[in-house]
C-alpha positions as MATLAB code, in Angstrom:
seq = 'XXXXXXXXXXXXXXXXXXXXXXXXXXXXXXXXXXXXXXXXXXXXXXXXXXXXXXXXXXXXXXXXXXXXX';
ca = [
     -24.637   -3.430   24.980;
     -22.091   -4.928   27.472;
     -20.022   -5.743   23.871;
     -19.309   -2.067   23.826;
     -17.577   -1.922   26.845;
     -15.038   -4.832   26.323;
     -11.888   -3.740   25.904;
      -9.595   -4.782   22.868;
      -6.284   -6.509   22.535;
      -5.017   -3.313   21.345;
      -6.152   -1.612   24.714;
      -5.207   -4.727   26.891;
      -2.177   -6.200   25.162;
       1.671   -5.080   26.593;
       4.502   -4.358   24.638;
       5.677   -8.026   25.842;
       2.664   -9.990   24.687;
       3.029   -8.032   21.632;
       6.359   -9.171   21.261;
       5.747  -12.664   22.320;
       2.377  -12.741   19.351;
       4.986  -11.402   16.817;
       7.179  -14.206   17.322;
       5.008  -17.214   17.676;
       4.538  -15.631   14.480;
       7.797  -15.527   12.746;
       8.060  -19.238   14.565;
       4.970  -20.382   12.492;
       6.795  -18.964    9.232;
       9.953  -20.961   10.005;
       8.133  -23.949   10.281;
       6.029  -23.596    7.101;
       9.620  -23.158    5.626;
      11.653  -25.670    7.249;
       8.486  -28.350    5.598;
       8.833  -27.227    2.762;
      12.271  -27.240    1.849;
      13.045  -30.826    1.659;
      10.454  -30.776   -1.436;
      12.343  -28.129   -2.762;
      15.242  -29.762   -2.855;
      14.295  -32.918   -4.121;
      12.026  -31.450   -6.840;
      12.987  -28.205   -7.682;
      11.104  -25.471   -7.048;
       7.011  -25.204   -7.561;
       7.310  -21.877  -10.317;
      10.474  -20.321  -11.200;
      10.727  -16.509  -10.360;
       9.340  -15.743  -14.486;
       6.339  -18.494  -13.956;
       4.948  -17.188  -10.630;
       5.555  -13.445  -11.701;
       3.413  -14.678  -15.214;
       0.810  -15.942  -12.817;
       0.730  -12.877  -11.107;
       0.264  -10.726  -13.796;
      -2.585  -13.126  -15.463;
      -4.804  -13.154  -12.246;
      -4.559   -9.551  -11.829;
      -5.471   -9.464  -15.421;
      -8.310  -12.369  -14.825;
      -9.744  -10.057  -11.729;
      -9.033   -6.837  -13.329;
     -11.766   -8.403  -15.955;
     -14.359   -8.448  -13.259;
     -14.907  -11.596  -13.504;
     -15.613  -12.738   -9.739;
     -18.018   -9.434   -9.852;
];
């Protein structure tokens, strides 16, 4: 019962914490990047842009096929 009455970030949070969650955020992303660039560079990249779009389009096809139902 007392669950019902606790407010919700969405109800508690100010436009600056929003702000400040949105770029701890964008901060997380650069970092991801930054690690993963030297790899990049050094190997090439994991799929080119005709490999990851093939990948795509077979695991829509492989879930399309129901067969995680």
């Amino acid at each position: 019962m007392m669950n019902d009455m606790m407010p919700t970030i969405e109800e508690t949070a100010t436009p600056d914490i929003l702000a400040q969650i949105e770029h701890e955020e964008w901060e997380r992303g650069n970092e991801q990047r930054e690690r993963w660039e030297p790899w990049e560079s050094n190997f090439g990249p994991l799929l080119t842009q005709a490999e990851w779009t093939q990948h795509e389009h077979d695991l829509n096809n492989w879930f399309d096929q129901g067969t995680l139902k």
